[in-house]
Each structure stands twice: as C-alpha cells, then as structure tokens.
N, C-alpha and C positions, 0 to 999 in steps of 0.2 A: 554564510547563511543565505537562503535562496525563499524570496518570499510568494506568494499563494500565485501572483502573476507572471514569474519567473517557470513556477511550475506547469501553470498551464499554456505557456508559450509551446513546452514539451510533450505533453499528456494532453489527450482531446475529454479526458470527462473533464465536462461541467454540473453545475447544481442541479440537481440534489446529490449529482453521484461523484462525484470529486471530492474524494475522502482522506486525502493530506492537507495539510496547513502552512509546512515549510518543511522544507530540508535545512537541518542544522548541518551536516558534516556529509561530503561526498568523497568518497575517491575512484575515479571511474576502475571500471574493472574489478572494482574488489568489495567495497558497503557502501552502506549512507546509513544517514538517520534522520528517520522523519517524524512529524509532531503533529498529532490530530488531536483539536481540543473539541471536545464531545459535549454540547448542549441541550437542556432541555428543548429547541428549535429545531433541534434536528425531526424532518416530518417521519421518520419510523417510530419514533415514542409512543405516537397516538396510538398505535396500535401492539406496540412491543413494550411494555404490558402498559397500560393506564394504570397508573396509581403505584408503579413498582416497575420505572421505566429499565431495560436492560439493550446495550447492543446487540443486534444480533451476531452471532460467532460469524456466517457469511459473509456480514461488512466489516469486522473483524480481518479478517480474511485477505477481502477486496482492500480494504487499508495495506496489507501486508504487500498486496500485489500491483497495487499504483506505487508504491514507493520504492520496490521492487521493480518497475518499468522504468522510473526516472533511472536508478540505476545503471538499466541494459544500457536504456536509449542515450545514455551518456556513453557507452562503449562503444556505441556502433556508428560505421561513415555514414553520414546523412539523416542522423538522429530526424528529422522535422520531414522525411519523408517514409517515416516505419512506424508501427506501431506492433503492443506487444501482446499476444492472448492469450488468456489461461488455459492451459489445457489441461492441469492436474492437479491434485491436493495429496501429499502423503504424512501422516504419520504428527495429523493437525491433533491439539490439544486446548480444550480453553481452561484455564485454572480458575481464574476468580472475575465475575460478573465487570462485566464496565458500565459505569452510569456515570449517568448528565454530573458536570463540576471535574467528571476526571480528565486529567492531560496524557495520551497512551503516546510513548516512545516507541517508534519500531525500528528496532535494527535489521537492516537487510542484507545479509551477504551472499557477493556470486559465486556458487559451488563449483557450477560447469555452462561455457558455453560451447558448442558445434552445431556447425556449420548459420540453421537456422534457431536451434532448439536451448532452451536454458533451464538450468536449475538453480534455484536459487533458497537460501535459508532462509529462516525471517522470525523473530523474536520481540514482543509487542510487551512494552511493560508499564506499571503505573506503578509512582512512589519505589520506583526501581522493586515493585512484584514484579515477577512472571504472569502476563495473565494470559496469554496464548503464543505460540509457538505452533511452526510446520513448516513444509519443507513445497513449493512450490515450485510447478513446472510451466512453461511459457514458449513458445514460438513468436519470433520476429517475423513479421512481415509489411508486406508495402500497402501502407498507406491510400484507401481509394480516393479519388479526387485529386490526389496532388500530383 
C-alpha cells in the first residue's frame, strides 16, 4: 500500500487536482489499484450540483488517469524525471452517478506501451459497481524543470 505522499513524491498534481488517495496494489508494467474517497469538501460540489452533489465524469476520468500515470511512471527509467499526458479517451462510459460518502476503486491496466506512447484500460467501481470504465491514451514525456 502506497499512501497520498508516497504518491505524490511520483505525480506533480496537487490540491485540488490530486484525485488518488492511495494505491493498494501495483505491479509495474502490468495494473494497480487505486482508492479516491470522495467528499462532500471536495470544491466541484458547490457547483456540480448544489443540493444533488455528483462527480463529474472528467474527474472521473482524471481519477482514472493519475492512477494510470503512477502506473506508467513506475515502468519507466527515471520515473521522477517524466511525466505522463492525456492525449485521448476511447470508448469512456459512466454507469451510475458517484457522490460524496462513496470510496471508487480504480483498476488500471497497461494494454500497450511504444516507444513514448501508452494505452491503458481503467475500470472505476463502487460497492464493487461498475460505475465508469474506458480506455485511455497517454505520452511520456520529460519533465520541465528537472
């Protein structure tokens, strides 16, 4: 298990946009699983919706794809001088609404990587629902400043 400062030793979001909680289970090169516990403090509520708060499917998403970064960046030589950017979404679904009190599992696994470019699955569940699912694409690259 890998706790919130463990993760971002690896990943440069921070608050508010740092949307993992921990990694339960890694194996480089192949998945992980990671745990976003979703609260009403989170600052999108205020406006996604008042009185009927929901995530948005994007940080949904974005959850899918920081956890999918620790992932890569655990593949790659020099993880702490690369970082990893979305460049695509295929074949995304949300099934059933996330709100404040839920704990979302994401499983991420690595489909393909070359040379710079990755595709990766990702499967996001609560109370072991499906609640979204897709298939996410990504390039590695260097890191500015380091």
């Amino acid at each position: 298990m890998l706790s919130i400062e463990e993760i971002m030793t690896l990943i440069p979001h921070r608050y508010p946009f740092i949307m993992i909680d921990r990694i339960i289970e890694l194996v480089p090169g192949k998945h992980c699983t990671a745990i976003k516990n979703v609260t009403i403090n989170e600052p999108y509520f205020q406006g996604h919706f008042p009185g009927n708060p929901v995530m948005p499917g994007v940080l949904i998403l974005e959850s899918m794809a920081q956890a999918g970064a620790f992932l890569v960046l655990n593949t790659v030589e020099d993880p702490l001088k690369k970082n990893m950017l979305f460049t695509a979404v295929e074949k995304s679904k949300f099934r059933k609404p996330i709100v404040p009190g839920d704990q979302v599992r994401i499983e991420m696994k690595l489909i393909k990587i070359r040379m710079n470019a990755v595709k990766l699955g990702g499967v996001a569940y609560v109370d072991d629902k499906i609640v979204a699912e897709g298939l996410i694409m990504a390039n590695i690259v260097d890191r500015v400043g380091v």
